[in-house]
C-alpha positions in Angstrom: 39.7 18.8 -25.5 42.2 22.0 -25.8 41.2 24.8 -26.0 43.8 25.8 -28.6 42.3 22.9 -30.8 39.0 24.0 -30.1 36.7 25.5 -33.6 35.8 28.6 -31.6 36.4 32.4 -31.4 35.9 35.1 -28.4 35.5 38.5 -28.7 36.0 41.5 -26.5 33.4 43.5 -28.0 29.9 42.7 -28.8 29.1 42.3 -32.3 25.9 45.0 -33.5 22.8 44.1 -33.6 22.5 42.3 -30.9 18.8 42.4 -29.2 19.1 40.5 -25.7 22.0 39.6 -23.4 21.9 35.8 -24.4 22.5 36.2 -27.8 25.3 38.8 -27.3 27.2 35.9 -25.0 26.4 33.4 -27.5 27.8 35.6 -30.6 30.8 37.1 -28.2 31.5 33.3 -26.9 32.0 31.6 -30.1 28.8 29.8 -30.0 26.7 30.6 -33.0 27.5 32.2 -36.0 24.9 33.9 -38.4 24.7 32.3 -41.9 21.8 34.3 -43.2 18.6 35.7 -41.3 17.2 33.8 -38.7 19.6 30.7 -40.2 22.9 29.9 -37.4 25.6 27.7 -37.5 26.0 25.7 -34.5 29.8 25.6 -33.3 31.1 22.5 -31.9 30.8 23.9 -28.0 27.0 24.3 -28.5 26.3 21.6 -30.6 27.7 19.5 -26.9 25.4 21.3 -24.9 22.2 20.9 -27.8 23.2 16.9 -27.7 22.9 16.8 -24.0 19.6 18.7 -24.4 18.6 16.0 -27.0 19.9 13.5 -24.5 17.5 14.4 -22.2 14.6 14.9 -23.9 14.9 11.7 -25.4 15.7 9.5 -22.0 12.3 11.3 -20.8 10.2 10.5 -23.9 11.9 6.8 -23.7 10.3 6.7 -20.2 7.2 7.1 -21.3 6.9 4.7 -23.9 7.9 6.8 -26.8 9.3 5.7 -30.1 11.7 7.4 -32.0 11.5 7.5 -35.6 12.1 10.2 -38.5 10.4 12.1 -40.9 11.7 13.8 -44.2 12.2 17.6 -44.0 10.8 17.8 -47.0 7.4 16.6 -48.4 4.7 16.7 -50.9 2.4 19.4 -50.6 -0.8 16.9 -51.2 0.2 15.6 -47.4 -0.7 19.4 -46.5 -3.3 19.8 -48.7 -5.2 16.7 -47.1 -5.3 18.4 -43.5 -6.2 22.0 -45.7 -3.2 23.8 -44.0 -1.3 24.0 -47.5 -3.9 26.4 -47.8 -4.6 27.9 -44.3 -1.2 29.0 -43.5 0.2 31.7 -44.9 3.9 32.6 -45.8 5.8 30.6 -42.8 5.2 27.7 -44.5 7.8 27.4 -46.9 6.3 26.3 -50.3 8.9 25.2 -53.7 8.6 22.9 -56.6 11.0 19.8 -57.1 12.5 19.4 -60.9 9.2 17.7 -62.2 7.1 20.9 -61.1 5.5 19.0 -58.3 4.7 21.2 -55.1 6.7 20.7 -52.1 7.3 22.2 -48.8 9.8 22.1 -45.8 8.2 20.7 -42.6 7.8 23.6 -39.9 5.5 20.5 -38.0 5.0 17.0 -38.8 1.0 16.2 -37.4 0.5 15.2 -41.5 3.9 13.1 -41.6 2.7 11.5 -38.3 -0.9 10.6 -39.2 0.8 9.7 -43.1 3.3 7.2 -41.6 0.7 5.5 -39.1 -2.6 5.5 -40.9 -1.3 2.5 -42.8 -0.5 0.4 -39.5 -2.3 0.8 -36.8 -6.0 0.3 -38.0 -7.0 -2.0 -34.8 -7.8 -0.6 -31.8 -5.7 -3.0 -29.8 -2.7 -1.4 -31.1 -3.6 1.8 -29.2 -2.1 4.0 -27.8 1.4 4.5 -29.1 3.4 7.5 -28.9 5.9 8.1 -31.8 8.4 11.3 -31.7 11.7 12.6 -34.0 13.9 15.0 -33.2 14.2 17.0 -36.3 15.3 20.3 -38.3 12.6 22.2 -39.4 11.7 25.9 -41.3 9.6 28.1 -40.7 9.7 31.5 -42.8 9.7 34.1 -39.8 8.7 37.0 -40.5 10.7 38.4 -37.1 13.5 36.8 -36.4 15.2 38.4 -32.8 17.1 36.6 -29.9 20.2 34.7 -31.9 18.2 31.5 -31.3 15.3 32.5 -29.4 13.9 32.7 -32.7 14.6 31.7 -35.9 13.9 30.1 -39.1 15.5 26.9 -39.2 15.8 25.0 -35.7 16.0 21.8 -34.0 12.9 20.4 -32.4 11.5 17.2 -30.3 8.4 17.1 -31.4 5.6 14.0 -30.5 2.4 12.5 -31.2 0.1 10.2 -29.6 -2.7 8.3 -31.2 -5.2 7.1 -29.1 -9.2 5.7 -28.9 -10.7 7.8 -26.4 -10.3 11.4 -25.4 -10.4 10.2 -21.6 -7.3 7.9 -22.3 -5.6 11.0 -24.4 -6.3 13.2 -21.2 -4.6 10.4 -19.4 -1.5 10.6 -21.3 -1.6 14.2 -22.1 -1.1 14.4 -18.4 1.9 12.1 -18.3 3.8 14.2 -21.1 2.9 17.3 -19.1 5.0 15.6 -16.0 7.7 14.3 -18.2 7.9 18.0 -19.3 8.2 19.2 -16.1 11.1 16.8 -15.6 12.8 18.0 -18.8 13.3 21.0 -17.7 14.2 20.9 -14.3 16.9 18.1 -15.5 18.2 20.8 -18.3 19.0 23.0 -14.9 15.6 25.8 -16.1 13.2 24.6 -12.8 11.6 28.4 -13.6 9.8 27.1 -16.6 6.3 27.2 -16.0 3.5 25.5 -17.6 0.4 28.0 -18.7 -2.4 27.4 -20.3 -2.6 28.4 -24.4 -4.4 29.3 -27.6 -4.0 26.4 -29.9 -3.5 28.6 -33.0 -2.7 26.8 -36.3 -2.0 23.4 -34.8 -6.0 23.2 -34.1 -7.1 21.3 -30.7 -9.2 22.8 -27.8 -6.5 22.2 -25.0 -3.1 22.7 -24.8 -0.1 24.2 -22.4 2.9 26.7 -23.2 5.7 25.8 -21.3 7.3 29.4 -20.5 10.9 29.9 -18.9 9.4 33.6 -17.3 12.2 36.7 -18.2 12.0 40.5 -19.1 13.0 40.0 -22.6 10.3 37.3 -23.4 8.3 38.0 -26.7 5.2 36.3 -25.1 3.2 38.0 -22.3 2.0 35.6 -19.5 -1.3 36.4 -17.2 -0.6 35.2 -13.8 -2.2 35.6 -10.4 -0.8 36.7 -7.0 -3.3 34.8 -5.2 -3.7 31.2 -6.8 -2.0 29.5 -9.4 -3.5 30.6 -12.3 -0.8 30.7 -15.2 -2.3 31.6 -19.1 -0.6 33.1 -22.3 -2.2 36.4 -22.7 -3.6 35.1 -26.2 -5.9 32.4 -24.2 -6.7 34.1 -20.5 -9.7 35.6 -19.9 -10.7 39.2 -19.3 -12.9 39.5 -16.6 -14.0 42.8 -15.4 -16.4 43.9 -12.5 -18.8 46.6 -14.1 -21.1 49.7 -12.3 -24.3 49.4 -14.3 -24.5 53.2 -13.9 -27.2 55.6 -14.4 -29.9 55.4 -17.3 -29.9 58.9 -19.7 -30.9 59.2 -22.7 -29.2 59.0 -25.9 -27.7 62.6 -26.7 -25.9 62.9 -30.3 -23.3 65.7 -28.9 -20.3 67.8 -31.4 -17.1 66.5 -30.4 -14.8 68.4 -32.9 -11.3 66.3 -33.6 -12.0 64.6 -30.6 -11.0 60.7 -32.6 -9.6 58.9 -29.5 -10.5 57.6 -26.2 -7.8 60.1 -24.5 -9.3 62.7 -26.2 -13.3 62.2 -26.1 -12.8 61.4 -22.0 -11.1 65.0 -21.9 -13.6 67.1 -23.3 -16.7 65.4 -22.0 -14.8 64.6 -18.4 -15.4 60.8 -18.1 -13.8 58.0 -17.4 -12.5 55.8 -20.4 -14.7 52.9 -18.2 -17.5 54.9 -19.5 -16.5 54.6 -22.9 -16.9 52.4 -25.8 -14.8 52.0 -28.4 -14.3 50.4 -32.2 -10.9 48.5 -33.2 -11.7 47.7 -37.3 -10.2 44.9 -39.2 -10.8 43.2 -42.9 -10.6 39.8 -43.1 -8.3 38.2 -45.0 -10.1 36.2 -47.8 -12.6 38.8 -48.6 -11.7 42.2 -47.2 -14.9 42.3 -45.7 -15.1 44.9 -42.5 -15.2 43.8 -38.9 -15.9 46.3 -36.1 -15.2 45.1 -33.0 -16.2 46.9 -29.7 -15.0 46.9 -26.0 -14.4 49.5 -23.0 -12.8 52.0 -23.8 -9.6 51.0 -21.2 -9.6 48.0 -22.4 -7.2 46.3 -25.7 -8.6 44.2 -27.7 -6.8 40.9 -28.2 -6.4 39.8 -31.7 -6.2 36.1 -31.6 -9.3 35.7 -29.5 -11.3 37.7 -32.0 -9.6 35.7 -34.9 -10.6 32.4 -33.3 -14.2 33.5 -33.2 -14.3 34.7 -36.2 -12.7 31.3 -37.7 -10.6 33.7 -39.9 -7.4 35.6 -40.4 -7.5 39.8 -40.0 -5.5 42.3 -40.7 -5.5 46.1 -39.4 -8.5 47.7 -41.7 -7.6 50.4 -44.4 -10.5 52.9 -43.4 -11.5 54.0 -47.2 -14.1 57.1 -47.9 -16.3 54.0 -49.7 -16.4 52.1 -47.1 -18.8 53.9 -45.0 -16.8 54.0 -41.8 -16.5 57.7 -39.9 -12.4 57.1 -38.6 -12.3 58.5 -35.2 -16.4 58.4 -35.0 -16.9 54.8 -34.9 -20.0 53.1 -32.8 -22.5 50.9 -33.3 -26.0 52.5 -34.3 -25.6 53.5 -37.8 -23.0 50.8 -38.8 -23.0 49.8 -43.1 -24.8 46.7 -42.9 -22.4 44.8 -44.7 -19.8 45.5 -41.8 -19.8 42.7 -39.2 -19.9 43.3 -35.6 -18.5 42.1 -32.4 -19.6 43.0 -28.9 -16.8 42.3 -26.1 -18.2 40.8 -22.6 -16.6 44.0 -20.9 -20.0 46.1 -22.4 -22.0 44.0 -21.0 -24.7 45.2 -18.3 -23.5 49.1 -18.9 -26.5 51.3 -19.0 -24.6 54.7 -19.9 -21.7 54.7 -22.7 -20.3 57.3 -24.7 -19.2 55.9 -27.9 -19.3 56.9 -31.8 -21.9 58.3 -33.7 -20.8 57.3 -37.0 -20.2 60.7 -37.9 -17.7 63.4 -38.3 -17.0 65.1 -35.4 -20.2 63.5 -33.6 -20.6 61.2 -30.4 -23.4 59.9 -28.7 -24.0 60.0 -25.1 -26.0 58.0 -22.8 -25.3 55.0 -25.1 -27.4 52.1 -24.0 -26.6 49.2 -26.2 -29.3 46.6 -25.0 -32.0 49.6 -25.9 -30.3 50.8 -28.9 -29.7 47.6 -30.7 -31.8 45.1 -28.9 -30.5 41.7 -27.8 -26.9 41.0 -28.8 -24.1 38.6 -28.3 -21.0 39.7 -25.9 -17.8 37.1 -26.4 -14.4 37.5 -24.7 -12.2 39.7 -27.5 -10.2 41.8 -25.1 -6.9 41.2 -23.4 -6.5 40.3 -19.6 -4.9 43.3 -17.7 -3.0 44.1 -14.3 -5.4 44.1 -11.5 -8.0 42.7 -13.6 -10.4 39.4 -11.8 -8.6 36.1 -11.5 -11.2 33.2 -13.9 -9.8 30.7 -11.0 -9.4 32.7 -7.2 -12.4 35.3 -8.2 -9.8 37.9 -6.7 -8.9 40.9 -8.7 -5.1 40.2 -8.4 -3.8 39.2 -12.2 -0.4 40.6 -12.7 1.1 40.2 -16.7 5.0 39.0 -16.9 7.1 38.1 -20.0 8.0 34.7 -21.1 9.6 32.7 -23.8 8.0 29.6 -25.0 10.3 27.0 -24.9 7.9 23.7 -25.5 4.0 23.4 -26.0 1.7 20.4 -25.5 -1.5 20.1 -27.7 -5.0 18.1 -27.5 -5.6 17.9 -31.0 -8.5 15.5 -31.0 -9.2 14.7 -34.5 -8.7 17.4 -36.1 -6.1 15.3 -38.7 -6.9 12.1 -38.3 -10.0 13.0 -39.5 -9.4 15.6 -42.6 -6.5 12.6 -43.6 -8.8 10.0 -43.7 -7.3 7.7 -41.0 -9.4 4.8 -39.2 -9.2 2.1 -37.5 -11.5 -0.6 -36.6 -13.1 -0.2 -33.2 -13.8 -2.7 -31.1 -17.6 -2.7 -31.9 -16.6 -3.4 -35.7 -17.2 0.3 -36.7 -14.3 2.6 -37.7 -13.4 5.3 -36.1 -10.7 8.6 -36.2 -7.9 8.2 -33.6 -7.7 11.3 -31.4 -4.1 12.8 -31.2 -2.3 14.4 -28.8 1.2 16.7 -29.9 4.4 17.7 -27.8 7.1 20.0 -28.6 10.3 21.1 -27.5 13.0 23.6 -29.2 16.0 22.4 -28.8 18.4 25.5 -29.6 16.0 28.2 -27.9 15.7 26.0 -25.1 19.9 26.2 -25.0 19.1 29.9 -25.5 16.8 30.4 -23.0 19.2 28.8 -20.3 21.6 31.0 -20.7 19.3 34.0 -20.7 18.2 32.7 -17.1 21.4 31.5 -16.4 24.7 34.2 -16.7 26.4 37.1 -15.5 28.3 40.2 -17.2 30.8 37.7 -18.1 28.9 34.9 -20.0 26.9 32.1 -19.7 26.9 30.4 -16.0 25.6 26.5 -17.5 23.9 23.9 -15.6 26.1 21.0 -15.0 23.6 18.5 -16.8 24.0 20.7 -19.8 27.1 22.1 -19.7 29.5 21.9 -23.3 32.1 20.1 -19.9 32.1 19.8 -16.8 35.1 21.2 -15.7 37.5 23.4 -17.5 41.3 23.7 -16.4 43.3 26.3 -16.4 47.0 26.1 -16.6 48.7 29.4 -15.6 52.3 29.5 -17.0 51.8 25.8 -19.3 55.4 26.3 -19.9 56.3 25.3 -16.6 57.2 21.8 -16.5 55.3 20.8 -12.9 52.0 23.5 -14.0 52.4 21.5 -17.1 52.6 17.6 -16.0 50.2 18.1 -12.9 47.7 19.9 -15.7 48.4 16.7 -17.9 48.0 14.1 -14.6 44.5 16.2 -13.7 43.2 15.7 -17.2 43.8 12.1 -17.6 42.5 11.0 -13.9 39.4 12.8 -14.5 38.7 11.9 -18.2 39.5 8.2 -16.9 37.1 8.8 -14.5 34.1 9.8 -17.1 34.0 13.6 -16.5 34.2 16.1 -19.6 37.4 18.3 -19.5 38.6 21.2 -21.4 42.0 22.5 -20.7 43.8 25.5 -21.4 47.0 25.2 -21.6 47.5 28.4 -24.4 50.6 30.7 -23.6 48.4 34.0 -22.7 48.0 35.9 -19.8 45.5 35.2 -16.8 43.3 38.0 -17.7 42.8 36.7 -21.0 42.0 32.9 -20.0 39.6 33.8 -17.3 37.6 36.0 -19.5 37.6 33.4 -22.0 36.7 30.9 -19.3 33.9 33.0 -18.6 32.3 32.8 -22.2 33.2 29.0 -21.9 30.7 28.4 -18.9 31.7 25.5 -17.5 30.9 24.9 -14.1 33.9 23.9 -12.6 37.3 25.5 -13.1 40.8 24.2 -11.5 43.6 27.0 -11.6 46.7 25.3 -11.7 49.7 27.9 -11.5 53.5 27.7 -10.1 52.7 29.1 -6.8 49.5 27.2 -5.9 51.9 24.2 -6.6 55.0 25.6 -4.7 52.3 25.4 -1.9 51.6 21.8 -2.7 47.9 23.4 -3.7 45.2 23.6 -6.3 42.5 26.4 -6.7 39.0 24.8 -7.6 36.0 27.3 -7.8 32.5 27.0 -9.3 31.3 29.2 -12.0 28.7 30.3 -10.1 30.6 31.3 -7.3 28.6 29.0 -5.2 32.1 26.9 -4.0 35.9 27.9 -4.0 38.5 25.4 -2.8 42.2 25.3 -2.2 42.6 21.6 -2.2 46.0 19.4 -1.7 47.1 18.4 -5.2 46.7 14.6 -3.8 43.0 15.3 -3.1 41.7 17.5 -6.0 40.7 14.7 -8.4 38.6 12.9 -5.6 37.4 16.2 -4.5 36.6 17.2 -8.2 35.0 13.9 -9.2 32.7 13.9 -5.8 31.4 17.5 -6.6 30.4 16.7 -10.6 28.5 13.4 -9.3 26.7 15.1 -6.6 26.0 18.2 -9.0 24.6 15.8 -11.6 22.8 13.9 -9.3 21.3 16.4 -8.0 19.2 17.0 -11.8 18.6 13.5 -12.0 21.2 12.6 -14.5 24.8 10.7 -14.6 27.9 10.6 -15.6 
């Protein structure tokens, strides 16, 4: 390929709007191209790099006995409304009628395509396990799209699902595809992706992984520990705190004028917010009824955990004078007894709080919740923190980082087998749900994410086993005749040889190719020019910077060649 025939544009300047150093590359580097929000046109040079990608992943899912098939983007609504997400989920699925008025949507996942297209054929147990998987567009409305295509609304995605007669033999191959994972990414040149352990959400299940390439600009926030090898999303680690029962008082309603947050009570009555308690109000979705959940007063209180205990959705609560609630005052003798309350674990054992008194301009203190509301339940609502106990070492050594999520493994169990009505006949003669296991993996934000970890002020620096070529020439002064026919003799030894070339043979200036060569990525670049020649010399370099040659013209195929295989090799992949 030339670079003069190439579909592609470069800019100088980095267009507006643009949120994170990967996305500016890929939008200055003629890569993707906006078509509406959250919605990208591929160009040809990422649509190589998103093949080999798909190349990849599917050797990998081959290896373990994965079948490839494909479902429709999309599908009847009554598949959805079998499993009772049509209903469950709100806006990101995308819901429409077809011309007869029959409700459709656009697949965002395919667990009910998976268990639709099986249920019919495999109803013996001696046809288990199987593994079936698609690579596949999907949509999902995003409410907040950022990143180019760290996220979007329509995207590519591997995703997979195993059927299977008993949870141990799912744990057995759950643990497989977490290896294969592993192998994924260290092929696709990311080794830095980590595996952590995740809140389910809407997919349902009771274990599943996160697979998180760890960087600054990261949406998701990952608990880790210095000490061990603990590794969670912050929406499914634990917050563990080590409490001083401290002193029992008694309860004292004191005048605390204005004095509505945690900042401000600790101030005027000189405490620690340790010695605090405090309210975070929501309304659940469906009926709008109050929930007051409480927790120490340094503490956040983390949203999904309290949404997967409640088994509901929540939104931030509009505090109303009819509602009973005292904004700013808010603790838990005194509550409307319609409101429903939550107790977080990091309360528990206190003897002395200061908290609301469900009145204006009123707290208690000497708050002793076992004495003042008898025998309650604590659960885990608040979010882990830095220095806060490690659930594996013991040690008080958790540290938070970023991360973006670039694939996610699921235990499902049977939570659709189950709602879909699919069987099979055991072999005691009885029938039975298979138990499913799920495996994803974004194809364009996992492209995305590799050039966020791999680049420079320049542009993207791409792993060989990925890269749109594998080695891009540059011909200084093409109209030369010997610049010219050596570039030409290059090109066709090397693409004879099975290695991806793009050359550059366009009548600009040095500057202008290098930069361009930059944005291009390619690993290996030979500078062909009339004095390198003159010399009897070519100039071979690595992207990278990791190798820079001056090789004899007579040896800089071999010498090119070598380095792609050994490169390649060393990911695990070929020519």
């Amino acid at each position: 390929m030339k670079v003069k025939n190439l579909v592609s544009k470069r800019y100088k300047e980095t267009p507006a709007d643009c949120q994170i150093a990967s996305q500016a590359l890929m939008m200055r580097g003629g890569y993707i191209k906006a078509v509406g929000n959250g919605i990208f046109t591929l160009f040809p040079v990422t649509k190589r790099i998103t093949s080999k990608i798909e190349k990849i992943i599917r050797e990998e899912m081959n290896r373990i006995d994965g079948q490839e098939l494909l479902f429709p983007v999309a599908m009847p609504a009554t598949l959805w409304q079998e499993s009772g997400r049509f209903d469950s989920i709100g806006s990101e699925l995308l819901r429409f009628q077809d011309r007869s008025g029959a409700d459709m949507v656009l697949g965002m996942t395919h667990e009910e395509a998976s268990v639709h297209f099986v249920r019919d054929v495999a109803d013996s147990y001696t046809q288990y396990p199987f593994m079936i998987y698609q690579i596949q567009t999907k949509f999902r409305d995003e409410p907040r799209c950022r990143g180019g295509l760290i996220r979007v609304r329509e995207f590519t995605m591997k995703d997979a699902y195993s059927f299977h007669t008993s949870q141990e033999d799912l744990e057995r191959y759950y643990q497989i595809c977490y290896d294969a994972y592993n192998r994924i990414f260290a092929r696709a040149g990311v080794p830095e992706v980590v595996a952590v352990a995740s809140d389910s959400g809407m997919m349902g299940g009771k274990v599943s992984h996160e697979y998180m390439l760890l960087t600054a600009v990261g949406e998701d926030t990952i608990v880790l520990c210095h000490d061990c090898d603990y590794r969670a999303n912050m929406e499914a680690a634990p917050c563990i705190v080590k409490n001083e029962a401290g002193e029992v008082a008694e309860l004292e309603k004191v005048a605390t004028p204005n004095v509505k947050t945690i900042e401000d009570l600790c101030a005027f009555l000189k405490i620690a917010p340790t010695a605090t308690c405090k309210a975070v109000v929501y309304q659940e979705n469906l009926t709008d009824k109050y929930v007051v959940a409480f927790l120490r007063g340094d503490l956040d209180i983390n949203e999904t955990k309290l949404r997967n205990y409640l088994k509901a959705e929540i939104h931030a609560a509009e505090i109303t004078p009819e509602c009973g609630l005292a904004a700013g005052f808010i603790g838990p003798k005194g509550l409307p007894k319609d409101v429903r309350v939550v107790y977080d674990a990091s309360l528990k054992g206190i003897n002395w709080f200061a908290t609301g008194a469900n009145e204006a301009d009123m707290h208690y203190t000497g708050f002793n919740i076992e004495r003042e509301m008898g025998k309650v339940e604590y659960v885990d609502v608040a979010k882990a923190y830095d220095g806060g106990i490690c659930p594996v070492c013991g040690k008080p050594s958790i540290y938070t980082s970023r991360g973006i999520e670039v694939g996610n493994i699921f235990q499902l169990g049977t939570k659709y087998t189950e709602s879909m009505g699919m069987t099979y006949v055991a072999q005691d003669g009885t029938l039975k749900n298979p138990i499913m296991g799920c495996y994803g993996i974004g194809v364009g934000r996992l492209a995305a994410s590799v050039c966020e970890a791999h680049r420079d002020d320049y542009g993207p620096i791409w792993p060989i086993s990925i890269a749109p070529w594998h080695v891009q020439i540059c011909s200084l002064r093409a109209d030369d005749a010997d610049v010219a026919a050596m570039s030409q003799k290059i090109y066709d030894e090397l693409t004879q040889k099975g290695v991806e070339v793009l050359w550059d043979d366009r009548p600009v200036s040095a500057g202008v190719m290098f930069s361009d060569a930059d944005l291009f990525g390619v690993p290996v670049r030979i500078v062909i020019s009339p004095k390198g020649l003159k010399n009897g010399t070519i100039e071979i370099s690595a992207r990278d910077k990791s190798m820079q040659e001056k090789k004899p013209v007579d040896e800089a195929v071999d010498f090119v060649y070598n380095y792609v295989v050994d490169e390649l090799a060393k990911l695990e992949c070929k020519l």
